[in-house]
TORKOL-4160 file (C-alpha; in steps of 0.2 Angstrom, whole numbers, padded with zeros to 4 digits, m for minus):
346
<pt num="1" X="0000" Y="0000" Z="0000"/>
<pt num="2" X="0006" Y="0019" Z="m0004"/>
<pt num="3" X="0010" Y="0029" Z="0010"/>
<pt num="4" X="m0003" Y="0041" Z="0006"/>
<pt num="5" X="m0016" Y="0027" Z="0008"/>
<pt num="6" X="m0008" Y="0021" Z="0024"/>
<pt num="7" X="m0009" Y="0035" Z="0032"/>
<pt num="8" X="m0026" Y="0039" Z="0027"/>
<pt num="9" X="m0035" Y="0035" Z="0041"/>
<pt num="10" X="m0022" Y="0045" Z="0053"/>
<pt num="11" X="m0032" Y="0061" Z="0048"/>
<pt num="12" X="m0027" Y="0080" Z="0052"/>
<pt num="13" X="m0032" Y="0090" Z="0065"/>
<pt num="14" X="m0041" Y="0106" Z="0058"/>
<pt num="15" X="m0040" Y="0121" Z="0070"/>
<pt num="16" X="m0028" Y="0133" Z="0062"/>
<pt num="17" X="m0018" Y="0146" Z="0069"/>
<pt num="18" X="m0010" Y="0159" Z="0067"/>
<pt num="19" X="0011" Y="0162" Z="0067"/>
<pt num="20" X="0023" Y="0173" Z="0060"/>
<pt num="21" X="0034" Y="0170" Z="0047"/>
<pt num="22" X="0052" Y="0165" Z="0057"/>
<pt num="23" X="0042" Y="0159" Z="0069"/>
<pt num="24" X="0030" Y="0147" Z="0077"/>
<pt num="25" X="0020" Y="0149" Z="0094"/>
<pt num="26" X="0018" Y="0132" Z="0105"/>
<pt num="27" X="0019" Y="0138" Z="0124"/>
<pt num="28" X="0007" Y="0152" Z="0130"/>
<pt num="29" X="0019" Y="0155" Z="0144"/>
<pt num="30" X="0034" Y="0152" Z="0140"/>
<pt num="31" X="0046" Y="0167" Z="0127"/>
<pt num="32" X="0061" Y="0151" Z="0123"/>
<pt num="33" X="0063" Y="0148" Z="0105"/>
<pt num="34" X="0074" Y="0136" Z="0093"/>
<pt num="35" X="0084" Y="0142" Z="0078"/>
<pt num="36" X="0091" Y="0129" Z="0066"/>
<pt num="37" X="0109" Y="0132" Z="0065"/>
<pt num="38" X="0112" Y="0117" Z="0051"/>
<pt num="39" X="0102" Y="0107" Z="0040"/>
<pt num="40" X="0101" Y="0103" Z="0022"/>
<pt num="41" X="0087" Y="0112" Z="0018"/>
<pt num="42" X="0078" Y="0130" Z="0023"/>
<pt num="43" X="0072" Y="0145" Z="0013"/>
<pt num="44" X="0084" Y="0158" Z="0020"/>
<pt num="45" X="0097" Y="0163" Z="0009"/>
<pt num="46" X="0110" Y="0170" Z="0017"/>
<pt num="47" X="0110" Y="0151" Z="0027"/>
<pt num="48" X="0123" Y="0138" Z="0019"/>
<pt num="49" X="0115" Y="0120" Z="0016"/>
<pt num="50" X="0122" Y="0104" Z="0021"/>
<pt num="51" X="0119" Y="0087" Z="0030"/>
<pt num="52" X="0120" Y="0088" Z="0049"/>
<pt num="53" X="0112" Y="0096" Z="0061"/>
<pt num="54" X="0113" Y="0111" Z="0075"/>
<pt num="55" X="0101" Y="0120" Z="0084"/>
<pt num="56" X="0102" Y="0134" Z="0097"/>
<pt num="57" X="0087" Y="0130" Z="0110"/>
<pt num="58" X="0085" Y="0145" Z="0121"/>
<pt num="59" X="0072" Y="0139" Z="0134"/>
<pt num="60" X="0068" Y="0143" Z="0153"/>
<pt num="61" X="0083" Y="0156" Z="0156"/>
<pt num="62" X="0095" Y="0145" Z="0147"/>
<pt num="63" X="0106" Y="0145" Z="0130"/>
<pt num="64" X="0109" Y="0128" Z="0123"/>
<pt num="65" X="0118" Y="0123" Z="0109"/>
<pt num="66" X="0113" Y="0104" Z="0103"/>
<pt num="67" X="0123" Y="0098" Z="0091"/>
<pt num="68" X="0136" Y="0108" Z="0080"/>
<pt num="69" X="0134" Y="0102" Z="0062"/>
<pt num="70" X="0145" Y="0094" Z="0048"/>
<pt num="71" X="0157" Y="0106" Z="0044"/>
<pt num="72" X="0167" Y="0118" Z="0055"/>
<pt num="73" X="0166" Y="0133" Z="0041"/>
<pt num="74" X="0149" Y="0131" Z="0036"/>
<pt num="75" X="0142" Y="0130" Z="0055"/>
<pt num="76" X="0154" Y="0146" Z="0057"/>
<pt num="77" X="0146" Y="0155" Z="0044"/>
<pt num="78" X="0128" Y="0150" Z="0048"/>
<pt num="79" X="0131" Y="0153" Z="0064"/>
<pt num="80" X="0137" Y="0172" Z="0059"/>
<pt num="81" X="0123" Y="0175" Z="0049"/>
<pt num="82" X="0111" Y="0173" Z="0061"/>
<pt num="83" X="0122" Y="0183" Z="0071"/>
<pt num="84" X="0122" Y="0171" Z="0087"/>
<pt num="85" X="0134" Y="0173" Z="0102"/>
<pt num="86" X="0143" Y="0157" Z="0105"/>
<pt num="87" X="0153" Y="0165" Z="0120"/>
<pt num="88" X="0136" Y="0167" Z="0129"/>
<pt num="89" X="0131" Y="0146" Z="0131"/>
<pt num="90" X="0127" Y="0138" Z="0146"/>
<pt num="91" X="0133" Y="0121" Z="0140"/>
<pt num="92" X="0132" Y="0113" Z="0122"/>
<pt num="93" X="0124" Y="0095" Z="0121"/>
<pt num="94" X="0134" Y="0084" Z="0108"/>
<pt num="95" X="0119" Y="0070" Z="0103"/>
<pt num="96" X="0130" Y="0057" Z="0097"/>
<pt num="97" X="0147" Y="0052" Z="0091"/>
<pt num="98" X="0144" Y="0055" Z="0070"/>
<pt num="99" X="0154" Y="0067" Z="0062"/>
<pt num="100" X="0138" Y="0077" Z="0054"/>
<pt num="101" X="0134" Y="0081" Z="0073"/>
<pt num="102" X="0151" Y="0087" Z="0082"/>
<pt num="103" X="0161" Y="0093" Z="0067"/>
<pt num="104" X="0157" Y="0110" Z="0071"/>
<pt num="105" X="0163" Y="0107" Z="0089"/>
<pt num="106" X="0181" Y="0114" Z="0086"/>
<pt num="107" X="0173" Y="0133" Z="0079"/>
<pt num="108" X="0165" Y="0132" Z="0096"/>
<pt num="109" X="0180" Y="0128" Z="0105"/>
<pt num="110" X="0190" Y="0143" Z="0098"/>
<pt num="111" X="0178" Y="0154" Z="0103"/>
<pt num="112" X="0171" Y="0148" Z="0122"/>
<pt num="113" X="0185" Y="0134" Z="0124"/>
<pt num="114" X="0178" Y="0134" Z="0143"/>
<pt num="115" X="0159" Y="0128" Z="0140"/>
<pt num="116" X="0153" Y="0115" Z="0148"/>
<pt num="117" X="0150" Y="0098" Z="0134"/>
<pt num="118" X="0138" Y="0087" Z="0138"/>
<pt num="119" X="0142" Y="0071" Z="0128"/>
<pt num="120" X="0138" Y="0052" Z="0128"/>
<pt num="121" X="0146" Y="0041" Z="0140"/>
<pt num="122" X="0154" Y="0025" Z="0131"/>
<pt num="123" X="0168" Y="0013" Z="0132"/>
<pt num="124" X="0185" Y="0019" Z="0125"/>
<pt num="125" X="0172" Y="0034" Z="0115"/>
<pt num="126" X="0178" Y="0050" Z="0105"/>
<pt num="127" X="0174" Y="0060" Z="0120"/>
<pt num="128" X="0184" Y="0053" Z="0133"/>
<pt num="129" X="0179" Y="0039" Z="0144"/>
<pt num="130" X="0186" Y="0030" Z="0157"/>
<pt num="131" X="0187" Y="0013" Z="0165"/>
<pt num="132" X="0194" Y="0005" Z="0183"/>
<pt num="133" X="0208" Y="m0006" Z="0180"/>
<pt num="134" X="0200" Y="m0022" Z="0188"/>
<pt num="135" X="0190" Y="m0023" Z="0169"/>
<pt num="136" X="0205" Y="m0033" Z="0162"/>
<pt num="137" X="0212" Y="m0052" Z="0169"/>
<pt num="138" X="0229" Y="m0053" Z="0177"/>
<pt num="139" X="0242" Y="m0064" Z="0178"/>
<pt num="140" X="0257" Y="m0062" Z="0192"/>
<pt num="141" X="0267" Y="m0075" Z="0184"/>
<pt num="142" X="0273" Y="m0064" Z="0173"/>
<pt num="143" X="0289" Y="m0052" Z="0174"/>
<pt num="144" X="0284" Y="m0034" Z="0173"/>
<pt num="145" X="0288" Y="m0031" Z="0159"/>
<pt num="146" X="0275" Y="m0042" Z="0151"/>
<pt num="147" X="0261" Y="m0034" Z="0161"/>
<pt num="148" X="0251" Y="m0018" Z="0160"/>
<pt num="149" X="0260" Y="m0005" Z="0168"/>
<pt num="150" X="0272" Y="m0015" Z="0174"/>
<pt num="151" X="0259" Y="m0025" Z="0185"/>
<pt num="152" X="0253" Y="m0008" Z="0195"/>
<pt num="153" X="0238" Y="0001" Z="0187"/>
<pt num="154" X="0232" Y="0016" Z="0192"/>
<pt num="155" X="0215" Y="0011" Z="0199"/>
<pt num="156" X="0206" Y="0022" Z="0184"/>
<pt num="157" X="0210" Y="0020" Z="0168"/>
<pt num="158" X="0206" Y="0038" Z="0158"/>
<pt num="159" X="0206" Y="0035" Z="0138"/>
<pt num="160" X="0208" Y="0052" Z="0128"/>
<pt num="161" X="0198" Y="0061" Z="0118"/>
<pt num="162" X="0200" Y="0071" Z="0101"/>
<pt num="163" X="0198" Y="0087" Z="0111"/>
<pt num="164" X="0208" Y="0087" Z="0125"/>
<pt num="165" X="0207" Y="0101" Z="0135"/>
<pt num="166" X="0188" Y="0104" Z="0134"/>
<pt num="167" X="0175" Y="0103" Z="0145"/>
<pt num="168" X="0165" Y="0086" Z="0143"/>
<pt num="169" X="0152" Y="0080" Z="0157"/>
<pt num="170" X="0152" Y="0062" Z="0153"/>
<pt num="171" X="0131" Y="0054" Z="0153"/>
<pt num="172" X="0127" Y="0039" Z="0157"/>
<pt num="173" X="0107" Y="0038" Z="0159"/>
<pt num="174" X="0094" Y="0049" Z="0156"/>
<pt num="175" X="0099" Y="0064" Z="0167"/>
<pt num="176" X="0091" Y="0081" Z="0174"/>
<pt num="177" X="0105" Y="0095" Z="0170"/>
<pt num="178" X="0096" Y="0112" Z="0174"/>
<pt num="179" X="0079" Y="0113" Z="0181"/>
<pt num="180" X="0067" Y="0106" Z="0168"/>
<pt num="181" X="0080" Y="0101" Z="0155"/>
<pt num="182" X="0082" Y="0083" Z="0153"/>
<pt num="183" X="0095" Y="0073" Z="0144"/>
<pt num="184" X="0086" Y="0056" Z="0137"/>
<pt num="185" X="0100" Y="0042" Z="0134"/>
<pt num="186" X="0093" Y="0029" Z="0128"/>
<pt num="187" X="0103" Y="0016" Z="0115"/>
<pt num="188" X="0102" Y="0009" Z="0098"/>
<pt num="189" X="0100" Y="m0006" Z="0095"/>
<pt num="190" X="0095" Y="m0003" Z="0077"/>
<pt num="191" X="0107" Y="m0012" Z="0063"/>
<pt num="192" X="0122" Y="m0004" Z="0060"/>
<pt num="193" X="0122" Y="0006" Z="0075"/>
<pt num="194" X="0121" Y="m0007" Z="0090"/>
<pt num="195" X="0126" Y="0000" Z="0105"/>
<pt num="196" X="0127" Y="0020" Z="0101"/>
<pt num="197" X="0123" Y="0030" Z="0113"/>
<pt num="198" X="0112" Y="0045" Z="0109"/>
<pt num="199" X="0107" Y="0061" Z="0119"/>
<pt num="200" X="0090" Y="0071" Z="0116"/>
<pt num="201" X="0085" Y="0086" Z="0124"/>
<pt num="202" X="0070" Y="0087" Z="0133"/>
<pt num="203" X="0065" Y="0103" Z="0142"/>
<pt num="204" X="0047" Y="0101" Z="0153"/>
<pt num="205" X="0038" Y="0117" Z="0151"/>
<pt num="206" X="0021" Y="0122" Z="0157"/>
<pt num="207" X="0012" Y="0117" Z="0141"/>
<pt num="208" X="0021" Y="0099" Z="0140"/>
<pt num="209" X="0039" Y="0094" Z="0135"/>
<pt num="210" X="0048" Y="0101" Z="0120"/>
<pt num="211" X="0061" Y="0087" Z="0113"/>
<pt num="212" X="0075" Y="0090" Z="0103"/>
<pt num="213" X="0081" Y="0074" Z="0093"/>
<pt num="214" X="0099" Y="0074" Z="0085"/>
<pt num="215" X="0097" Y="0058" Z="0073"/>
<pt num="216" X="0085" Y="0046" Z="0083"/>
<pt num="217" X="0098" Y="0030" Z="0082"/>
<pt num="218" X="0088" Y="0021" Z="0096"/>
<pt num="219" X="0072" Y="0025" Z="0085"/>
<pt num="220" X="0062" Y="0041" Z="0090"/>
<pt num="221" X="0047" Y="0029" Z="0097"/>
<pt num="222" X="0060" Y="0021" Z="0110"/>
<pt num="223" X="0065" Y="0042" Z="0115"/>
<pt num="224" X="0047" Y="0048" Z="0115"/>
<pt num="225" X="0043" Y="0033" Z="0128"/>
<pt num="226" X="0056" Y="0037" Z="0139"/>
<pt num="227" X="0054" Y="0055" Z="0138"/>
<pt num="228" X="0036" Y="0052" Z="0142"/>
<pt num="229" X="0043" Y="0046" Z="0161"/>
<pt num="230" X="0044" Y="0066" Z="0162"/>
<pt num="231" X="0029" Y="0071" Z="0159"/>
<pt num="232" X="0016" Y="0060" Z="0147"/>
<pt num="233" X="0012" Y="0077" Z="0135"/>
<pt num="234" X="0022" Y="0080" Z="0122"/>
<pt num="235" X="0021" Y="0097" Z="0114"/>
<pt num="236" X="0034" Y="0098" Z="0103"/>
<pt num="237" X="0046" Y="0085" Z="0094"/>
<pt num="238" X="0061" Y="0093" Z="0082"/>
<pt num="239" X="0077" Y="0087" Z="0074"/>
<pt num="240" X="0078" Y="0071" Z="0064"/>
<pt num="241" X="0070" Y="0054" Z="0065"/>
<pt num="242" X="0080" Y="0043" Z="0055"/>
<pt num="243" X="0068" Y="0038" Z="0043"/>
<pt num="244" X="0078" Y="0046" Z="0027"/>
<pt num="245" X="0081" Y="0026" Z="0018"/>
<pt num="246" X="0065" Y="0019" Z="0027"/>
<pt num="247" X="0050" Y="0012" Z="0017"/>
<pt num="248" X="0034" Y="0018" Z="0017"/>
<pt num="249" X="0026" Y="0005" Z="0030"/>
<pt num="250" X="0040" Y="0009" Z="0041"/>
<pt num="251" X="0035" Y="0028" Z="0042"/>
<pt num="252" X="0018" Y="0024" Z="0042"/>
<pt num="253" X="0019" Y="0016" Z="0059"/>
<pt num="254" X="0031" Y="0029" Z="0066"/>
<pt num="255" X="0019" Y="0043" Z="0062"/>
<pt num="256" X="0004" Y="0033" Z="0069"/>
<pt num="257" X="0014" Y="0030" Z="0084"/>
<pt num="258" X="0018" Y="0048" Z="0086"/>
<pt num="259" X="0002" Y="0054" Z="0082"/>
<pt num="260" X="m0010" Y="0043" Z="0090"/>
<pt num="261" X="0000" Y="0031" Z="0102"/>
<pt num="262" X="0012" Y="0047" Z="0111"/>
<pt num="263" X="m0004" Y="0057" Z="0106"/>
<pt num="264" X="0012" Y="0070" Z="0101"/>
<pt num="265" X="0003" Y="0090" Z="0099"/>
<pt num="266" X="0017" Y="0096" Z="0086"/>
<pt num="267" X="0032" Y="0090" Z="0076"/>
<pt num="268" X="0045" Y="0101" Z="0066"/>
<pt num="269" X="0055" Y="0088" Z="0057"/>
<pt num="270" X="0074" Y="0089" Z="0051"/>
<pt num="271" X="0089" Y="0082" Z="0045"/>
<pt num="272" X="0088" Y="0064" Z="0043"/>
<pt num="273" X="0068" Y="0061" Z="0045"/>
<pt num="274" X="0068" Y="0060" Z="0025"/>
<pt num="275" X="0057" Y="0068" Z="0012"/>
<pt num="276" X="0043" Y="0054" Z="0012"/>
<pt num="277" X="0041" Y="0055" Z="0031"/>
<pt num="278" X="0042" Y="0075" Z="0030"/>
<pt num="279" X="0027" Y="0074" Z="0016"/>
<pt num="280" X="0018" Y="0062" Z="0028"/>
<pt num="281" X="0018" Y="0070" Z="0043"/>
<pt num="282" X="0013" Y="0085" Z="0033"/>
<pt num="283" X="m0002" Y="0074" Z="0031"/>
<pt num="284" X="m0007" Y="0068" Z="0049"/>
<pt num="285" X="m0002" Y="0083" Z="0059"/>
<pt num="286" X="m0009" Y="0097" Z="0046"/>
<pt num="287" X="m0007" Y="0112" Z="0053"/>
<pt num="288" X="0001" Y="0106" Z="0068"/>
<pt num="289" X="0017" Y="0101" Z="0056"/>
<pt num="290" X="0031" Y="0115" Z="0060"/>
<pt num="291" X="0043" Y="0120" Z="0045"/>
<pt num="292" X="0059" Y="0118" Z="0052"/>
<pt num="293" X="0072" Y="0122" Z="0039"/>
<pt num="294" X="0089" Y="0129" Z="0040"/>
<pt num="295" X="0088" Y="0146" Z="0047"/>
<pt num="296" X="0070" Y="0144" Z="0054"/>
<pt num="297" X="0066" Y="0151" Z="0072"/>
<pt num="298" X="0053" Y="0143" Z="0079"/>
<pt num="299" X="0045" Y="0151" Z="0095"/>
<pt num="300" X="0039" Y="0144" Z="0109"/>
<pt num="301" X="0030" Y="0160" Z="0117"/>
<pt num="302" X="0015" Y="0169" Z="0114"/>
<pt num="303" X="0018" Y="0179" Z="0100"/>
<pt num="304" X="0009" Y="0172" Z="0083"/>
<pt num="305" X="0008" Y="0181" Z="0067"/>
<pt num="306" X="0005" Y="0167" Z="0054"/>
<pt num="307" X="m0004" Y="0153" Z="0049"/>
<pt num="308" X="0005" Y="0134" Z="0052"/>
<pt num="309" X="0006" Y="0120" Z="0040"/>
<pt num="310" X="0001" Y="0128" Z="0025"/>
<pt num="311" X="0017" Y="0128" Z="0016"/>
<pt num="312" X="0024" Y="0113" Z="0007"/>
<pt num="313" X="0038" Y="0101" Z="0020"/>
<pt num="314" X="0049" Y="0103" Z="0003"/>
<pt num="315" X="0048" Y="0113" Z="m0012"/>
<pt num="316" X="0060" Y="0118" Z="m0027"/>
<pt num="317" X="0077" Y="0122" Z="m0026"/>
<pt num="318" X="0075" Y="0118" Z="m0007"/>
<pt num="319" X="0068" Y="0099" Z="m0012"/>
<pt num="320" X="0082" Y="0100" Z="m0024"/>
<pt num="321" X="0096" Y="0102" Z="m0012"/>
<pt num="322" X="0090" Y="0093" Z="0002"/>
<pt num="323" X="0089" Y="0077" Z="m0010"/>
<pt num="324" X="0107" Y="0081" Z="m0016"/>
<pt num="325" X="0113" Y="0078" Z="0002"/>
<pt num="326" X="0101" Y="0065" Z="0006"/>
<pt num="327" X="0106" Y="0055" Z="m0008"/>
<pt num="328" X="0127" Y="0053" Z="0001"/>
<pt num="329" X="0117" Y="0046" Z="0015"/>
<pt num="330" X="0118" Y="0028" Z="0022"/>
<pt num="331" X="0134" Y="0028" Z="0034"/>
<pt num="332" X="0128" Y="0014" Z="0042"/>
<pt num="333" X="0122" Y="0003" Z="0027"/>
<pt num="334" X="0105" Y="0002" Z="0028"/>
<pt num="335" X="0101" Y="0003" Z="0010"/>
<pt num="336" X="0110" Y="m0010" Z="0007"/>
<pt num="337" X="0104" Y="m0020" Z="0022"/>
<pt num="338" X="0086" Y="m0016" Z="0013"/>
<pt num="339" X="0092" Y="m0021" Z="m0002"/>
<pt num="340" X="0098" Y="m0037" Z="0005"/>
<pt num="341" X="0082" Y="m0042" Z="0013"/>
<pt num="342" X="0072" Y="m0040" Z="m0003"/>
<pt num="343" X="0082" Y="m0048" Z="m0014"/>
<pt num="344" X="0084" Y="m0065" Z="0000"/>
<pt num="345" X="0074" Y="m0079" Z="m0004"/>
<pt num="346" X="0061" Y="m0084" Z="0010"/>
């Protein structure tokens, strides 16, 4: 069945409002807002396009950066255009270990080489990590010069990290690191991304949670019910599902899990959520689908000034370019694993 058909029965919620046109009301109480930083596709021009993801989430008195992008000249230049202070951050949230997330780490650094990092916490990982010595077997029949630092250990073991004099917090399990800004950790057990770690952003507002997602490896249904231990509402959902190679039934189901299982209010999908998945959740959440393109600053205040979901998820030289990037997308094999599965006898 089609995608279109499949998701017939999902339906769109009606009631429209209205919102400006650089930004989207969602909280009646709350002034934060989210500008994307990075992304492969948006309408402003003075943004460069390309795959990755960064967004600046400024939200209950604080000014996070989540994630930094794929390049450190283009996230330089994007961040310049929009004319963003990086030496005013209260911490930056790296979401996982890909290079289309953290490249732009090493602009930030030369510019607040003191801010804190919140990073994922994984064994011998690019971030640093660190282990107690008793992990390893040993043998004291051996002379010392055959054993591991000469038979004494220190009683930690710290592993280095491709940024060595920044500021990394280390996470380990979902944790609270500001009043009402939640880090969900869950890990992926998906195909070619077993055991990755992966950080989203949930901050608890007064109108329900606002989640940022950086590429959704442990599958966005697996982070929406964790984060729903937080509070069961979900306003808001941003930043990429990982769906950019999936099939149409595949979506299907995410969006009806979104939509009618979480009972999710909003989404403004990104980076690597795909172009089919962008066109149907288009469809099932009508106006409630937020563009979210490169350069867009969606609101999460009061203030609306223009009407949601009536513009196309992709259109012209903005579909163009987004499939441009798209198309160099499978790190982790997954179109051939499809391939594989179709072509395999039953």
């Amino acid at each position: 069945m089609k995608l279109h058909a499949a998701l017939f029965f999902v339906g769109v919620l009606a009631s429209a409002t209205i919102v400006s046109p650089t930004a989207v009301s969602l909280a009646a109480d709350s002034k934060g807002q989210v500008t994307i930083l990075y992304d492969a596709f948006g309408k402003d021009a003075a943004m460069k396009k390309d795959w990755g993801f960064s967004a600046l989430v400024e939200v209950l008195g604080k000014r996070i950066l989540f994630d930094t992008g794929n390049d450190p000249e283009v996230f330089a230049s994007n961040v310049k255009a929009k004319n963003v202070d990086l030496t005013n951050l209260d911490f930056v949230v790296l979401s996982h270990r890909h290079s289309d997330h953290m490249a732009g780490l090493s602009y930030v650094l030369t510019v607040n080489p003191k801010v804190k990092i919140f990073a994922p916490k994984e064994g011998f990982g690019i971030y640093g990590s660190s282990l107690p010595s008793c992990f390893y077997r040993k043998d004291e029949s051996l002379p010392p010069d055959m054993r591991y630092y000469g038979g004494t250990p220190p009683e930690v073991m710290k592993f280095g990290t491709a940024w060595q004099n920044a500021n990394f917090e280390l996470i380990d399990k979902t944790t609270e690191v500001a009043p009402g800004i939640t880090l969900i950790a869950p890990v992926s057990d998906a195909v070619g991304t077993k055991e990755l770690k992966e950080l989203s952003l949930a901050v608890n507002t007064p109108d329900g949670v606002v989640l940022l997602v950086g590429c959704s490896h442990p599958g966005i249904e697996k982070i929406v019910e964790a984060t729903t231990a937080i509070n069961p509402k979900i306003r808001l959902i941003m930043g990429g599902f990982h769906l950019v190679v999936a099939p149409d039934d595949a979506i299907a189901k995410v969006v009806t899990a979104l939509k009618d299982t979480f009972k999710v209010e909003n989404v403004a999908p990104g980076h690597c959520t795909g172009e089919p998945t962008f066109a149907a959740l288009q469809q099932a959440f009508g106006d409630r689908y937020v563009y979210a393109g490169v350069g867009t600053t969606v609101s999460l205040g009061a203030d609306v000034d223009r009407r949601r979901g009536e513009n196309p998820a992709l259109e012209g030289s903005d579909l163009a370019t987004y499939r441009s990037f798209a198309s160099r997308e499978d790190p982790f094999g997954i179109r051939a694993w499809t391939l594989r599965k179709r072509i395999s006898p039953l």
